[in-house]
C-alpha positions as CSV (number, residue, x, y, z in Angstrom):
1,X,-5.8,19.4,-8.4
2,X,-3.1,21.7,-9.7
3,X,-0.8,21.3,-12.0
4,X,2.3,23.6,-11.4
5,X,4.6,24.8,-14.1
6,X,7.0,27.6,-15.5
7,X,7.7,28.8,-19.5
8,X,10.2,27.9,-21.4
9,X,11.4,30.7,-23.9
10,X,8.8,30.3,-26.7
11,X,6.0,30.7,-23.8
12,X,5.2,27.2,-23.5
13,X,4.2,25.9,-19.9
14,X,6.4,23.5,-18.9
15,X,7.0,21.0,-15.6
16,X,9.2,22.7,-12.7
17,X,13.2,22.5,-12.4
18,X,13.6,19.8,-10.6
19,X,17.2,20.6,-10.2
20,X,19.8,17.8,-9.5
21,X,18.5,14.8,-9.0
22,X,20.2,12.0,-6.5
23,X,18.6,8.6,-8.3
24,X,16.9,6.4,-5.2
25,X,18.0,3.4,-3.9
26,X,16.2,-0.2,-4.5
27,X,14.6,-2.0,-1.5
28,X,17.1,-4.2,0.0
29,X,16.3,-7.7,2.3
30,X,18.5,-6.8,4.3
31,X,16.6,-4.0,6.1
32,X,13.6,-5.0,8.8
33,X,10.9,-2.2,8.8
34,X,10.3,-1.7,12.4
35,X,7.6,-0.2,14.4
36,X,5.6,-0.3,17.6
37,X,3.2,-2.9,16.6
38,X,4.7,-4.9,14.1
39,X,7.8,-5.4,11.6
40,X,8.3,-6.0,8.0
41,X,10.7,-8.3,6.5
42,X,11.3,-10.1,3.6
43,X,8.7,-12.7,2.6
44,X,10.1,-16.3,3.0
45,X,8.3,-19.7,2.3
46,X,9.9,-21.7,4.7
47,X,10.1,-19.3,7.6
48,X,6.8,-17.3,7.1
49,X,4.0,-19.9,4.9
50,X,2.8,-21.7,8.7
51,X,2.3,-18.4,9.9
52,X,0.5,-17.1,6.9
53,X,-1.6,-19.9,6.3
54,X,-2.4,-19.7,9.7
55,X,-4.4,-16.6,10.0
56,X,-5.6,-16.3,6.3
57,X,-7.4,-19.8,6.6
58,X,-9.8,-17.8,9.3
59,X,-11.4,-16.4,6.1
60,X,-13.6,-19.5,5.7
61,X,-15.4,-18.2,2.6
62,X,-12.5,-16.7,0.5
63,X,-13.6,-12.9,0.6
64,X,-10.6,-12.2,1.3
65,X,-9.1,-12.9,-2.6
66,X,-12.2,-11.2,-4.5
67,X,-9.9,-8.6,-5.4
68,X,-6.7,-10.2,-5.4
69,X,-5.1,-11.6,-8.7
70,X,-3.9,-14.6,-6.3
71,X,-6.2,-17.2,-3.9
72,X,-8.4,-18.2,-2.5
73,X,-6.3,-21.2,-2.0
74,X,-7.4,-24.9,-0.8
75,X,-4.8,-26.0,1.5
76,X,-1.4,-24.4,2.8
77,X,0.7,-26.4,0.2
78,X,-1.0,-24.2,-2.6
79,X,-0.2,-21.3,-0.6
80,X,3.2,-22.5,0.0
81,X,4.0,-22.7,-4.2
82,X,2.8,-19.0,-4.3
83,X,5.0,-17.7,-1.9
84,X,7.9,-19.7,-3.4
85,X,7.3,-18.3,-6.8
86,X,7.2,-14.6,-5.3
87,X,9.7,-14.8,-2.5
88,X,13.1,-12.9,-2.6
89,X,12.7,-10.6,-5.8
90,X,13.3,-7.7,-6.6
91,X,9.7,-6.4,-8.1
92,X,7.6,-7.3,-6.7
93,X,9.2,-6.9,-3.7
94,X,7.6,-9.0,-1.4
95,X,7.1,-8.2,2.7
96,X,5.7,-10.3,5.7
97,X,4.0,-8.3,8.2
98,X,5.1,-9.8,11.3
99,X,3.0,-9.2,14.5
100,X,5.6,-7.8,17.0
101,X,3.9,-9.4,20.0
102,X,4.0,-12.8,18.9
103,X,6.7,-12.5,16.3
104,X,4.2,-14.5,13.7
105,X,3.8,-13.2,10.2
106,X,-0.1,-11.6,9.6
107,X,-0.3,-10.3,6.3
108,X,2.0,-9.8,3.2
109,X,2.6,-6.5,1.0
110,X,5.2,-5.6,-1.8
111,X,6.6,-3.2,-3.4
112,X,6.4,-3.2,-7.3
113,X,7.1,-0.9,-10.7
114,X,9.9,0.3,-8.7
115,X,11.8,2.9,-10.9
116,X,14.4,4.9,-9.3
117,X,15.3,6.3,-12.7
118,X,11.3,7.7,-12.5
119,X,12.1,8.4,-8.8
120,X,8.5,6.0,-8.7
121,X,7.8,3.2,-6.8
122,X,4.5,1.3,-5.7
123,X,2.5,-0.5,-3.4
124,X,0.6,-3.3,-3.7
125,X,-0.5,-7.0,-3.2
126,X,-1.6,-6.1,0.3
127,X,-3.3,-8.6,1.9
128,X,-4.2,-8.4,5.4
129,X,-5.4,-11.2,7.4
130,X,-8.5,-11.1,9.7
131,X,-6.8,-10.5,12.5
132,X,-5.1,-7.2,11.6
133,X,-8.0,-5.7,9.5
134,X,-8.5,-2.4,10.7
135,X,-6.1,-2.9,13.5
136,X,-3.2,-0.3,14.2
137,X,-1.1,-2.8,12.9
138,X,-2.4,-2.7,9.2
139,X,-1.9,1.1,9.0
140,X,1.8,0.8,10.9
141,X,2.5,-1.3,8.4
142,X,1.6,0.8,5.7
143,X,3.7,4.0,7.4
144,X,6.8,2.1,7.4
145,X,6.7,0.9,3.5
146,X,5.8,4.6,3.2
147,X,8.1,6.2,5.6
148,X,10.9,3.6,3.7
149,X,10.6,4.8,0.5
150,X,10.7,8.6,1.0
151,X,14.0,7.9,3.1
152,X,15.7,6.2,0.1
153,X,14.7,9.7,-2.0
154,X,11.9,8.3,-3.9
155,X,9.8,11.5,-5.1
156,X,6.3,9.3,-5.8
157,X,4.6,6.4,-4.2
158,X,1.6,5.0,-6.1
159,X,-1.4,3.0,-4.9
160,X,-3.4,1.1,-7.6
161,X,-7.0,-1.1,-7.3
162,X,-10.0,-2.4,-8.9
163,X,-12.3,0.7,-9.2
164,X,-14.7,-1.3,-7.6
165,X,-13.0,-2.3,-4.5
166,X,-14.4,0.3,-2.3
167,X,-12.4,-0.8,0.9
168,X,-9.0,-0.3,-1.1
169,X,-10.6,3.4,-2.3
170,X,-10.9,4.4,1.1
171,X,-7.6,3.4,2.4
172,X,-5.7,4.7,0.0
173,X,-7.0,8.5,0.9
174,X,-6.8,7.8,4.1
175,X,-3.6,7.0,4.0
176,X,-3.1,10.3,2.6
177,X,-3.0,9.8,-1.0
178,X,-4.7,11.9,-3.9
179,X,-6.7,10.1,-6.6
180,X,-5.2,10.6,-10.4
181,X,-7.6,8.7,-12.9
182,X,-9.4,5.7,-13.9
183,X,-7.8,3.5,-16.4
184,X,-10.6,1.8,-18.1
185,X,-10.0,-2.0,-19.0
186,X,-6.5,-1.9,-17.7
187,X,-6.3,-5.6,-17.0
188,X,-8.4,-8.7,-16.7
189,X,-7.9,-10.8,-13.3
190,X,-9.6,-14.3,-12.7
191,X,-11.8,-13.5,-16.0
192,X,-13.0,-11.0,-15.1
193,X,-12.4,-6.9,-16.6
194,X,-10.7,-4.6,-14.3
195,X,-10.6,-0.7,-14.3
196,X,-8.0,0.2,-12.6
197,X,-8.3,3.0,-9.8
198,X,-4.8,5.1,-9.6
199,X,-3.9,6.8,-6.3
200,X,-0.3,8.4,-5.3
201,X,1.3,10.6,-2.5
202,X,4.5,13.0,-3.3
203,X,7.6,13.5,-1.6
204,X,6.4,16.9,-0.7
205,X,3.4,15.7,0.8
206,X,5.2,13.2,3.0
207,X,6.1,15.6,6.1
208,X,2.5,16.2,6.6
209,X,1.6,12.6,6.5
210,X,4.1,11.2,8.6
211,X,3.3,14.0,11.3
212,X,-0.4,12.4,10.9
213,X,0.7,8.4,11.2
214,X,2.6,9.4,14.1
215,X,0.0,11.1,15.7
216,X,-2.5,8.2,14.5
217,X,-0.3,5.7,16.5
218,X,1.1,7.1,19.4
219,X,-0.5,5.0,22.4
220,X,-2.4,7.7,24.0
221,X,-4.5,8.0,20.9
222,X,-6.7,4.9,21.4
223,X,-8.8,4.4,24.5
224,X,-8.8,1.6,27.0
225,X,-11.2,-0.6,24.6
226,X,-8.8,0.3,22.0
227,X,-11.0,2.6,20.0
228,X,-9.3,5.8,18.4
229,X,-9.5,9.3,19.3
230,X,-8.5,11.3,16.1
231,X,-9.0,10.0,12.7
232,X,-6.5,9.2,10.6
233,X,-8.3,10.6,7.4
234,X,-9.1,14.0,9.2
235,X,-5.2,14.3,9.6
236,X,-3.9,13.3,6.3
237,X,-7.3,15.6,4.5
238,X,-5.4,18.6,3.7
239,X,-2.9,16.6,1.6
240,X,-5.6,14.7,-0.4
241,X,-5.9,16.6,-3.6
242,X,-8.7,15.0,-5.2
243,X,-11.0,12.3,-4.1
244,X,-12.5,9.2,-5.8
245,X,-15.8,10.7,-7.7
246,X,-19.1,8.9,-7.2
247,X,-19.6,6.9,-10.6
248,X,-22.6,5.4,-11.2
249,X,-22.5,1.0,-11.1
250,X,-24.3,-0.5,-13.5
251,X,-24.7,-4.4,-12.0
252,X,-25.4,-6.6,-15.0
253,X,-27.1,-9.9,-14.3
């Protein structure tokens, strides 16, 4: 990874002009993310927690929340008092990932640490249910919170996860985003220590990536059994700066 800079007048490297800046907008509820195979809007208990429930109650043995500072939760009520105390904010801001076919929500994602003043903003709390895992839907979804943010002038979009979940590694550079560092006992979820794993894409890397989500979904990319023809991570490669290293695990017992 590079690091690109000019000199000041004692000779000093420092970070490129950035010239004048237009500060970013915040997400607002009252704009629907819409695509081909599903649309976002803003996460409500008593139009969306049915839905939810739904589809994350086919995870029968709570895999689903290993990673996830939330769940696994015993009954849709206790479902229903987390999406009340999350609904409506402004960070996180909280999505439902509504299945465009059936119009029934599928999966939730937010936006958090947004900071126009930074020109930053992140993603996170993604949690697909099993019936969009690895489906076109999951990585629509993911374009438009992308494609979203780079439209309201953010210059950075950030992807954070336990170093260990693997799963989340991957599709973050597949999505097209470089890794930046390990933060060693960042934070400790369900007693437990978590290193956190820091990813990000830049606004000058987004025509390149959206060129390769478009590509990724158009229809006549997937056979008829639904299986892809191009890769999504072959497409977004040349953007990916640096990859997650192989580190050594040390399994205590």
């Amino acid at each position: 990874m590079k690091i690109s800079s000019v000199k000041n007048e004692f000779g000093d490297p420092i970070g490129l002009p950035v010239g004048e800046v237009t500060r970013p907008g915040l997400p607002d509820e009252s704009v629907t993310l819409t695509g081909n195979y599903c649309y976002l809007e803003v996460l409500d208990a008593d139009k969306h927690t049915a839905d939810l429930w739904s589809v994350y109650s086919l995870d029968t043995d709570g895999r689903l929340w290993t990673y996830m500072p939330q769940g696994p939760f015993k009954s849709e009520a206790e479902y229903r008092v987390w999406v009340e105390g999350v609904q409506h904010k402004a960070d996180p801001f909280f999505y439902a990932i509504i299945d465009s076919e059936t119009n029934k929500a599928v999966g939730v994602a937010s936006f958090l640490r947004v900071d126009p003043v930074s020109s930053s903003i992140e993603v996170g709390w993604i949690t697909y249910s099993p019936v969009i895992q690895q489906k076109p839907i999951a990585t629509e979804s993911m374009y438009l919170m992308m494609k979203y943010v780079f439209d309201l002038g953010y210059r950075r979009y950030e992807w954070k996860c336990n170093s260990l979940n693997q799963p989340s590694i991957n599709a973050a550079m597949r999505l097209g985003m470089s890794f930046e560092g390990l933060f060693r006992q960042a934070t400790m979820v369900k007693g437990h220590n978590r290193d956190t794993a820091w990813f990000a894409i830049l606004d000058r890397d987004w025509p390149v990536a959206q060129d390769a989500f478009v590509a990724w979904l158009d229809p006549e990319n997937f056979d008829a059994e639904g299986q892809q023809k191009l890769r999504l991570s072959d497409l977004t490669a040349p953007i990916v700066e640096s990859r997650w290293p192989n580190l050594s695990l040390e399994v205590q017992r």
